[in-house]
KEMARPA-779660 format. One record per atom (N, C-alpha, C, O, CB): residue in one letter; x, y, z. Coordinates in steps of 0.2 Angstrom, whole numbers, plus 5000, padded with zeros to 4 digits. Glycine has a CB too. Layout:
AXYZ;...
This chain:
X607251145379;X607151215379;X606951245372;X606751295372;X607751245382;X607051215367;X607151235362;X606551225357;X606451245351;X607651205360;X605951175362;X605451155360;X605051215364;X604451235362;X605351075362;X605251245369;X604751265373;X604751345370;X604251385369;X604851255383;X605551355368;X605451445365;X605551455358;X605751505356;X606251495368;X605251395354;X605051395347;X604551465345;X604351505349;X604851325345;X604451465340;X603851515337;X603451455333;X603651395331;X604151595332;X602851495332;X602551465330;X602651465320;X602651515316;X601951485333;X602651395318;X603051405312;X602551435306;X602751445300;X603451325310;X601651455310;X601351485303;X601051535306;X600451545305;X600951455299;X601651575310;X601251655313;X601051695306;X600551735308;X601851715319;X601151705302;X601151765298;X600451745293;X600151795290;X601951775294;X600251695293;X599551675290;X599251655297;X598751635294;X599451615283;X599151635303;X598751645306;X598651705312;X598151735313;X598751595308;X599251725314;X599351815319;X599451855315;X598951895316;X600051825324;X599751865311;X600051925307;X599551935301;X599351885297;X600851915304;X599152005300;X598852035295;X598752065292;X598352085288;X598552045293;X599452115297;X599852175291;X600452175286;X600752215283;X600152245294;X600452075286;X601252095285;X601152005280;X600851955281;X601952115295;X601752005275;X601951945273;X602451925270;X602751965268;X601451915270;X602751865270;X603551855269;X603951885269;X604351895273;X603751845265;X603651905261;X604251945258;X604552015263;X605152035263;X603951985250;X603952025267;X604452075272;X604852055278;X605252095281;X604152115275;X604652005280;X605051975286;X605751955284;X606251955288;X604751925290;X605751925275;X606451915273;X606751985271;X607351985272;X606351865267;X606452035269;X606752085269;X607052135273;X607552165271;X606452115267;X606552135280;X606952135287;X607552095289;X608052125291;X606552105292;X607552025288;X608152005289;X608752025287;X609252035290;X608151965287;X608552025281;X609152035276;X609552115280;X610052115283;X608652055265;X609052155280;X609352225283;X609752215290;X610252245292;X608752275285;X609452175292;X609752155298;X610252115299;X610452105305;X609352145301;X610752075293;X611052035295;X611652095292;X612252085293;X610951955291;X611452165287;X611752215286;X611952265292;X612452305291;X611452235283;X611552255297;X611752315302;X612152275308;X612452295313;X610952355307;X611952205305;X612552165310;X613152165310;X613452165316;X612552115311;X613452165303;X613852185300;X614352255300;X615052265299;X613652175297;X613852305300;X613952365300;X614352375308;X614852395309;X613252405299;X613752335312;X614452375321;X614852285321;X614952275327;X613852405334;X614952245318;X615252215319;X615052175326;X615352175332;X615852245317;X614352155324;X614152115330;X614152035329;X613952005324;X613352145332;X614352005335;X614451925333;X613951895331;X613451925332;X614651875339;X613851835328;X613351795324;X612751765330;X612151755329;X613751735320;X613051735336;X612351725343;X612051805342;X611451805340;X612751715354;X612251855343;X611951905341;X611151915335;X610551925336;X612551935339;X611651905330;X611051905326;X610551845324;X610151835319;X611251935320;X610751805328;X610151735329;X609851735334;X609351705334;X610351675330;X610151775340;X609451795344;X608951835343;X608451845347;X609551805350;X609151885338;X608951915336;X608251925333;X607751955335;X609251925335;X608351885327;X607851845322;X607451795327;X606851795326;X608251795315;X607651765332;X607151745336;X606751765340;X606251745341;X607351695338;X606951815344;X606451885348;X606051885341;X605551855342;X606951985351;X606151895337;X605851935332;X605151875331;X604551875332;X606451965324;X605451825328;X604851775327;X604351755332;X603751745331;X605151705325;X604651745338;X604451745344;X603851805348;X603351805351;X605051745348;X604151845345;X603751925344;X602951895342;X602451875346;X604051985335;X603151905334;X602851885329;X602351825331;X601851825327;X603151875325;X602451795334;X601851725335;X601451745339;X600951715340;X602151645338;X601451795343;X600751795349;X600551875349;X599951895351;X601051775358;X601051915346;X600552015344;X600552025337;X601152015334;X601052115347;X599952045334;X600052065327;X600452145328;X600552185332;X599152075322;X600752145322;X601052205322;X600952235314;X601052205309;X601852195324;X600752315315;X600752355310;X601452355304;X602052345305;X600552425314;X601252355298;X601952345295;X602452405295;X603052395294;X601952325288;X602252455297;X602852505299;X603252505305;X603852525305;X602452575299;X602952475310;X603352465317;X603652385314;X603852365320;X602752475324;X603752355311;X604152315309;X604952325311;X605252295316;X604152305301;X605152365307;X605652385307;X605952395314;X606552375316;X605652435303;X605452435318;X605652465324;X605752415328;X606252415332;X605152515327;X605252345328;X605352285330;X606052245330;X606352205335;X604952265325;X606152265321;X606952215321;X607552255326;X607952225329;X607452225311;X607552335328;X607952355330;X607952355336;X608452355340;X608052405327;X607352355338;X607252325347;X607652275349;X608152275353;X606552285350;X607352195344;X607652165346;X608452155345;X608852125349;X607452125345;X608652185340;X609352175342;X609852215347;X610452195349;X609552175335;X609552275349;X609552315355;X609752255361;X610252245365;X608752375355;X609352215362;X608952165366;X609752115367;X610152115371;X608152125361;X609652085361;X610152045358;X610752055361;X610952035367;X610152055351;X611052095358;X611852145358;X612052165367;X612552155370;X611652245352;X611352185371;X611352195376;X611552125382;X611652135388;X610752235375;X611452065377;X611452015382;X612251955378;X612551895380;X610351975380;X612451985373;X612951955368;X613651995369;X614151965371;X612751965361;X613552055367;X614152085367;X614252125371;X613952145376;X614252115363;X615152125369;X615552165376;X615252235375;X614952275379;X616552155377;X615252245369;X615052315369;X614652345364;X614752365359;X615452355369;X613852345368;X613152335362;X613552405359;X614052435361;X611952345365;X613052415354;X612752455352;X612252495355;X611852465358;X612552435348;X612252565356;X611652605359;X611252625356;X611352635350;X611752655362;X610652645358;X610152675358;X610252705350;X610152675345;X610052715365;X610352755350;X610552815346;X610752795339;X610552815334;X611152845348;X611352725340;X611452695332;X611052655330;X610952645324;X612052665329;X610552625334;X609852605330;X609452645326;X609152635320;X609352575335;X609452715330;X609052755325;X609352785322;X609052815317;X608552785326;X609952795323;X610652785318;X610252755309;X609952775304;X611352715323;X610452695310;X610252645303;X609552645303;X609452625297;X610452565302;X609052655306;X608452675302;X608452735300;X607952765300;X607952665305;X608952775298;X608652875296;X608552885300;X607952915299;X608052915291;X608652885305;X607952905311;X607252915312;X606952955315;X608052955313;X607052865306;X606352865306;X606152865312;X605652905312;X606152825302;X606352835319;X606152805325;X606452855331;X607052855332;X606452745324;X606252875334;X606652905339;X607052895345;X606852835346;X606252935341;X607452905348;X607652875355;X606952855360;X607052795362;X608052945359;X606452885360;X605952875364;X605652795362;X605452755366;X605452935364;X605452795356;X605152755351;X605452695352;X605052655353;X605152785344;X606252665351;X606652635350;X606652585357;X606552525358;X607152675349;X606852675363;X606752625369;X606152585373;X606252535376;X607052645375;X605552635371;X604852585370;X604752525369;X604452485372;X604552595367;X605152515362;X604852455359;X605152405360;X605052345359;X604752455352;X605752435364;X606352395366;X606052355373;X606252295373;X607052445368;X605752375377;X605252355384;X604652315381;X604452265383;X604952425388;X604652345376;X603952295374;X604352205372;X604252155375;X603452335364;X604752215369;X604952145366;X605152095374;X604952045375;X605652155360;X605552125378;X605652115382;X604952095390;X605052065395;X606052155382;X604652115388;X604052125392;X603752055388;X603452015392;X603452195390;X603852035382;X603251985378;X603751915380;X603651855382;X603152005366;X604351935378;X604951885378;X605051845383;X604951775383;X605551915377;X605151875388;X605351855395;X604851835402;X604851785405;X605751925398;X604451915402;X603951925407;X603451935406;X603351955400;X604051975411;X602951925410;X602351995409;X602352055413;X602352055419;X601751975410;X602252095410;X602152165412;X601852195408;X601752175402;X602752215413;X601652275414;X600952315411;X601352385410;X601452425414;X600252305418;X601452395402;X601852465402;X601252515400;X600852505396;X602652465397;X601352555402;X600852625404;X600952665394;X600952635389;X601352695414;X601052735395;X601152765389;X601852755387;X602152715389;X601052825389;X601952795381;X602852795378;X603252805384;X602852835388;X602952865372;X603652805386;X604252825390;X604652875388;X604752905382;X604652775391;X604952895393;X605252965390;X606052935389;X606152875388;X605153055397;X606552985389;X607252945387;X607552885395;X607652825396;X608153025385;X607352955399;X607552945406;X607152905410;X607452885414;X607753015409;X606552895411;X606052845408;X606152765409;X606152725413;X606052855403;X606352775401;X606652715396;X607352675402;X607352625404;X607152745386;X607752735402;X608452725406;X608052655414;X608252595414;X608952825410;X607652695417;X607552675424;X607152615423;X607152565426;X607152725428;X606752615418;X606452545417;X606552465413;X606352415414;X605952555414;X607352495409;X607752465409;X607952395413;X607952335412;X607852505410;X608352475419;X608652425423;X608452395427;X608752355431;X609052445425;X607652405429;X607452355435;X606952305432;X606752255435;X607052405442;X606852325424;X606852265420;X607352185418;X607152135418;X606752295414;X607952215418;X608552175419;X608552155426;X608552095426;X609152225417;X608552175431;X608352145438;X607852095438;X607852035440;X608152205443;X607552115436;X606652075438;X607052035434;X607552015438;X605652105435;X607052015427;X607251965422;X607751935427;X607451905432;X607551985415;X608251945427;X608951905430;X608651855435;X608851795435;X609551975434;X608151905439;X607951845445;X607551795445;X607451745448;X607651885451;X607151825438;X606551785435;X606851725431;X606451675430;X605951825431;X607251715429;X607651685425;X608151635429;X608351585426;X607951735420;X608351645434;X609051625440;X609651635435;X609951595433;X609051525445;X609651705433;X610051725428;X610451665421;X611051675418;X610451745433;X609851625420;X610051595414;X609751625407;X609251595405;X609851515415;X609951665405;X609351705400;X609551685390;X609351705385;X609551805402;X609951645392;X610051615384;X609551595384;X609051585388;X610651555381;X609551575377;X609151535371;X609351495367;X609851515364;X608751565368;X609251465365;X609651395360;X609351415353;X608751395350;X609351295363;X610051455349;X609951465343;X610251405340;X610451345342;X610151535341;X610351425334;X610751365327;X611151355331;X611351305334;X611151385318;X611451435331;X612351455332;X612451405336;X612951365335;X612651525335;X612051405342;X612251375348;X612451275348;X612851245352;X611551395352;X611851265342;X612051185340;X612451175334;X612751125333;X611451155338;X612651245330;X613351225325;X614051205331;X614351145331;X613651315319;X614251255337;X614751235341;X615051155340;X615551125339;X614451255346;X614551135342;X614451075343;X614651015337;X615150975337;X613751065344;X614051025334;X614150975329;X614750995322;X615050955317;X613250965325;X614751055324;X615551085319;X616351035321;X616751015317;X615751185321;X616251035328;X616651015332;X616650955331;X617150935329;X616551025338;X616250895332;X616150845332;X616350805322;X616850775321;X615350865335;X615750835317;X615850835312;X617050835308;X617250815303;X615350905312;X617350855315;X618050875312;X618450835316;X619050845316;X618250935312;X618150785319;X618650745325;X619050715322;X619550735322;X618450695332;X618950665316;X619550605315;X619750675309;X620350665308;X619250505311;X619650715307;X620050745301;X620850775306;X620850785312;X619450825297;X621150765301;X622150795300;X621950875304;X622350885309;X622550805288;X621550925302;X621850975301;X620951005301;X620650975297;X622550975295;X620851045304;X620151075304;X620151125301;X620551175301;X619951085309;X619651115295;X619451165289;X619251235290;X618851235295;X618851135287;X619351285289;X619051325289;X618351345284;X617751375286;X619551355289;X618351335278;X618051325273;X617551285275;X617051295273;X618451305269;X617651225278;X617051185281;X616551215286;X615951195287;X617351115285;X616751255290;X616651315297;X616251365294;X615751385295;X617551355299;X616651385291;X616251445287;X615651435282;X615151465282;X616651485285;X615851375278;X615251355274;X614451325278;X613851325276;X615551295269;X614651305284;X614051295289;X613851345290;X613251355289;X614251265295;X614351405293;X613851455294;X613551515290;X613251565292;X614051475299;X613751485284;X613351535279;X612951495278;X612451515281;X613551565271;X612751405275;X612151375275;X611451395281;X610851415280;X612251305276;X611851395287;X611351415294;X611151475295;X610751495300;X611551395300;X611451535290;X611351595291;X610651615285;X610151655285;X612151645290;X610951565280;X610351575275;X609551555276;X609051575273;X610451555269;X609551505281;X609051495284;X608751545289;X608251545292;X609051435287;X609151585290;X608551635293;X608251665290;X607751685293;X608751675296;X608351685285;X608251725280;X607351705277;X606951735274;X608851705274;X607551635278;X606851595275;X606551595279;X606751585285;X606851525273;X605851615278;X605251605284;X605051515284;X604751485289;X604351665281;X605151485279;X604851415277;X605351355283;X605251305285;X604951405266;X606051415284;X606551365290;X606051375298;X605951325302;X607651415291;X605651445299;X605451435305;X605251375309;X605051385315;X605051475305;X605151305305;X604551265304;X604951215306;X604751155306;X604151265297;X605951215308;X606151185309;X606751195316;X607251235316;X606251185304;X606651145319;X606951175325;X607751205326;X607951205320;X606951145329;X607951225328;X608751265328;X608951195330;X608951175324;X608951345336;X609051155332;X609751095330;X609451085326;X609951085322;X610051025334;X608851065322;X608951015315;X609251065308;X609551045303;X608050985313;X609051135310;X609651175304;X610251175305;X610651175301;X609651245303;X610351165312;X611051145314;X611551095310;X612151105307;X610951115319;X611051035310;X611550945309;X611150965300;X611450945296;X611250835316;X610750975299;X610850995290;X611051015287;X611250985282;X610651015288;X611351085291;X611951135289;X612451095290;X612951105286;X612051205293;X612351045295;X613351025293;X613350955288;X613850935284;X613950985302;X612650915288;X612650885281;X612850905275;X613350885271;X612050875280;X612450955275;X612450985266;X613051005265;X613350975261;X612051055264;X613451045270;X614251075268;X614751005269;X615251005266;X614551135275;X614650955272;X615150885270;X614850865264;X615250845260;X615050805274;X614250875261;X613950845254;X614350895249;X614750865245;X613050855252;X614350945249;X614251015247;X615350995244;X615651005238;X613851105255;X615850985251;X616350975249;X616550905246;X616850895241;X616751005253;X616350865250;X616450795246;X616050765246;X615850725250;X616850745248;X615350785237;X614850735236;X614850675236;X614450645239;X614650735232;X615450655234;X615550585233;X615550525240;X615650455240;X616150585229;X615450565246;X615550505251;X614750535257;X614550585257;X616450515255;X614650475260;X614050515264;X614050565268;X614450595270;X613950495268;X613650565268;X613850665273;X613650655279;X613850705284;X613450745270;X613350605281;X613250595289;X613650535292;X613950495288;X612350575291;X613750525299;X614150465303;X613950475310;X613650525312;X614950465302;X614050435312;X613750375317;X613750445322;X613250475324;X614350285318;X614550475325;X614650535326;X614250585329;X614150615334;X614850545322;X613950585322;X613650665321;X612850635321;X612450685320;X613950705312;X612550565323;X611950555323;X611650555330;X611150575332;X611750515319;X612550515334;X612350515343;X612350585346;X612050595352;X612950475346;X612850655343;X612750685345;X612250745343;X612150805345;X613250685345;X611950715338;X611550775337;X610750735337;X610350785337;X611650825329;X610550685337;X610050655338;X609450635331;X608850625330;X609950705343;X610050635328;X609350645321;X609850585317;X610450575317;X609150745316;X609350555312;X609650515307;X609550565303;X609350625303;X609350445305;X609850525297;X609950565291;X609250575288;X609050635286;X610550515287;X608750515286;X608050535284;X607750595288;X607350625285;X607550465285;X607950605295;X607350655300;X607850715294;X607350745292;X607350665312;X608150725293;X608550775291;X608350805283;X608550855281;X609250765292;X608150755280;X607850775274;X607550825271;X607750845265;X607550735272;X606850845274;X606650925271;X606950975274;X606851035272;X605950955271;X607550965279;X607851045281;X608251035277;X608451095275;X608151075288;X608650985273;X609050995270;X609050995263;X609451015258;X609350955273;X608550985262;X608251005256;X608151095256;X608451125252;X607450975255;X607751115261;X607451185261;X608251205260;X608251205254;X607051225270;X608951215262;X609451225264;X609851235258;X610351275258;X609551195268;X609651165253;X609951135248;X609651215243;X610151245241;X609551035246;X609051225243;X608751275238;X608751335239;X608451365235;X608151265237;X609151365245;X609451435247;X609951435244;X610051485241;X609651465254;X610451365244;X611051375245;X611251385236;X611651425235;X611451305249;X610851345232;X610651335222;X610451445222;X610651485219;X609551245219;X609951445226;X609951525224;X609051505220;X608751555217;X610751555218;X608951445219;X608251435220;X607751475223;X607251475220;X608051385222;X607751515229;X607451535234;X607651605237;X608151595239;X607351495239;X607451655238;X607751705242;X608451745238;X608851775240;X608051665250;X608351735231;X608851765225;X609051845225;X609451875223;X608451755217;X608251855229;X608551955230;X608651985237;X608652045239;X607852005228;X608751945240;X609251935247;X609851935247;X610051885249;X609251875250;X610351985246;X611151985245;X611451975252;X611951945253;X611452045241;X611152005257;X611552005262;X611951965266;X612351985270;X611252035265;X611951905266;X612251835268;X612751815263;X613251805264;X611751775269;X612351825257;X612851785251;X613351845249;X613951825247;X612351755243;X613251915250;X613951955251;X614251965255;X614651995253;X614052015250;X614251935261;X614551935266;X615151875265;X615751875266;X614051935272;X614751805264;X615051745262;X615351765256;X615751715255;X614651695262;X615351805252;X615851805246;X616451845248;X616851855243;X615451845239;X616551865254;X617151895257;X617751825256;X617651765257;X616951925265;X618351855255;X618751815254;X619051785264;X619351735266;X619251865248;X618851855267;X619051835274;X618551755278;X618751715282;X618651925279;X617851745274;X617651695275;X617651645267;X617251605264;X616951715279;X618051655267;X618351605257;X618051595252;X618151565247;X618451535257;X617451625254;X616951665246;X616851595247;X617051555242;X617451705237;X616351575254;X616351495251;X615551505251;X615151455253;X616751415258;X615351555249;X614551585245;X614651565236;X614151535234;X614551695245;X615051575234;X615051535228;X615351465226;X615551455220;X615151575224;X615551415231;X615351355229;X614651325229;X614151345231;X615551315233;X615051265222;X614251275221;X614051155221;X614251115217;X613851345209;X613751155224;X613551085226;X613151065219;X612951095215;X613051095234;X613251005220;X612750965213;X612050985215;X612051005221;X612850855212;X611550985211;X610851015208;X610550955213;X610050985216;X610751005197;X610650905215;X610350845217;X610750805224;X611250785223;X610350805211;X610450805229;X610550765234;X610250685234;X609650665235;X610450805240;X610650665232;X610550585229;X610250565236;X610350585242;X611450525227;X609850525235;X609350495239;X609650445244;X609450445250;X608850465234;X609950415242;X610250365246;X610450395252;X610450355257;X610750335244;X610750455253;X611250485259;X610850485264;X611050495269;X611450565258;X610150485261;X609650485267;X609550425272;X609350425278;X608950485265;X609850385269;X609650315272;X610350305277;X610950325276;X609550245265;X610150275282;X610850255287;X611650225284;X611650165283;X610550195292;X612050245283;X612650215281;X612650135281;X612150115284;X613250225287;X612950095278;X612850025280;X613349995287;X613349945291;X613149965272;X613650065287;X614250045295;X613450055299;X613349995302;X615050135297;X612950085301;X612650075305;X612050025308;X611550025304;X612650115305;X612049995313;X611649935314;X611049945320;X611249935325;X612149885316;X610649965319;X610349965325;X610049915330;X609549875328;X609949995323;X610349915336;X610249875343;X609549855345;X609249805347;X610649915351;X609149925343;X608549915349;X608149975348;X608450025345;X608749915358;X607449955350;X606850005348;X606950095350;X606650145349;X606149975353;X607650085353;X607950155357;X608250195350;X608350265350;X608750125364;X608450155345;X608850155339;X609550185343;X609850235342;X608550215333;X609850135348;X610250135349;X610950125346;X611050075349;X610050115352;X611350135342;X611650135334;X612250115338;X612450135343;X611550215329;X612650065334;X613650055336;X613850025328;X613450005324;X613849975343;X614550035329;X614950035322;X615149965319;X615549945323;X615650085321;X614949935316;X614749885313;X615649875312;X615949925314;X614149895306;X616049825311;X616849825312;X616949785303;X617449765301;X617149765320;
């Protein structure tokens, strides 16, 4: 599934030609702020960013309706996440209202229209409109879908491999927990992560944060390769890309992740700071692992 609802990882130099990087990171950034702001869960603002890339790979979009863009989708988002979105109103709430109610729930149909379905929507919609098309948009979808309407973000593959990653430990980390999900939150941020699928930022993000707390020992296991599907080498440039957010190499005028993570409520584990260098070897398979068969079927060596 995650192959099929990817974006394309170089819409913005082949679709897009009002618009580049620096603004879709800039978008982000705001928007990992308004997520914050109503205190919306993290599946939230990863499906978000992905409507948004998803967007982005198949309509060019003018750079002023950008914005209007981020706030659809998370409208979208919130509407499919939380117990209790956000409406209409406080989206154009946090844009100044540069955008109107009408404007908002338009563009809110459009993403949904690109995302989901196809449909043929006529002029702007009025509020009441917006309301009615809505909901028999949500109908059509629900039925068109047999009401499975996720999508497989990070978040959805940290669950997992966070879980996994803590089985033989005493006592589950919080600091380990949360340092995953600031690594995988700063990959959103990066347009250069689009290029990588949601589990491989996933089992990177929990590479790097075992490297990140105990350099000194491997950061992958046998574990964490059956359940996430990747050796340690397939993991190498996300975890590099990841490695150079996390140093502050990349994306340095981007605060919004790394102030969130400097909260003491998630252990300010934004400023640990990991060795300069991921030793090369980590790449390579454990000597505990042996491989059986062309399947790389893998068992623990005794």
């Amino acid at each position: 599934v995650e192959e099929k609802r990817r974006p394309l990882p170089d819409y913005i130099e082949k679709v897009q030609k009002n618009m580049n990087v620096a603004m879709r990171e800039i978008l982000v950034d705001w928007l990992v702020e308004v997520a914050e702001e109503y205190k919306l869960v993290s599946d939230t603002l990863y499906l978000t960013v992905s409507y948004i890339d998803r967007f982005l790979s198949s309509h060019t979009l003018s750079r002023n309706k950008l914005q209007l863009l981020g706030v659809s989708s998370m409208l979208i988002a919130s509407k499919y996440e939380e117990i209790s979105p956000p409406h209409v109103e406080d989206f154009c709430y946090v844009t100044d209202n540069t955008y109107t109610k009408e404007e908002v729930g338009h563009s809110f149909l459009l993403v949904l229209a690109v995302y989901f379905v196809h449909v043929t929507l006529e002029k702007p919609v009025t509020a009441f409109g917006v309301h009615l098309k809505i909901v028999k948009m949500e109908a059509d979808v629900l039925k068109f879908l047999n009401f499975e309407m996720g999508n497989p973000t990070t978040k959805t593959f940290l669950r997992i491999f966070t879980r996994v990653a803590q089985e033989n430990s005493m006592n589950e980390s919080l600091q380990f927990e949360f340092l995953v999900c600031y690594l995988a939150e700063l990959s959103l941020l990066d347009y250069g992560c689009v290029r990588f699928l949601p589990s491989m930022v996933a089992a990177s993000a929990v590479f790097l944060s075992r490297f990140t707390i105990q350099p000194e020992m491997h950061p992958w296991c046998l574990a964490l390769q059956e359940s996430s599907g990747y050796g340690p080498s397939e993991l190498k440039d996300c975890v590099f890309a990841l490695h150079s957010l996390q140093l502050g190499r990349r994306g340095m005028g981007l605060r919004a992740v790394r102030g969130k993570y400097m909260d003491h409520k998630f252990k300010r584990v934004a400023a640990l700071s990991p060795p300069s260098e991921v030793p090369a070897c980590y790449f390579e398979a454990p000597r505990s692992f042996v491989k059986l068969s062309k399947r790389s079927t893998l068992k623990l060596v005794s």
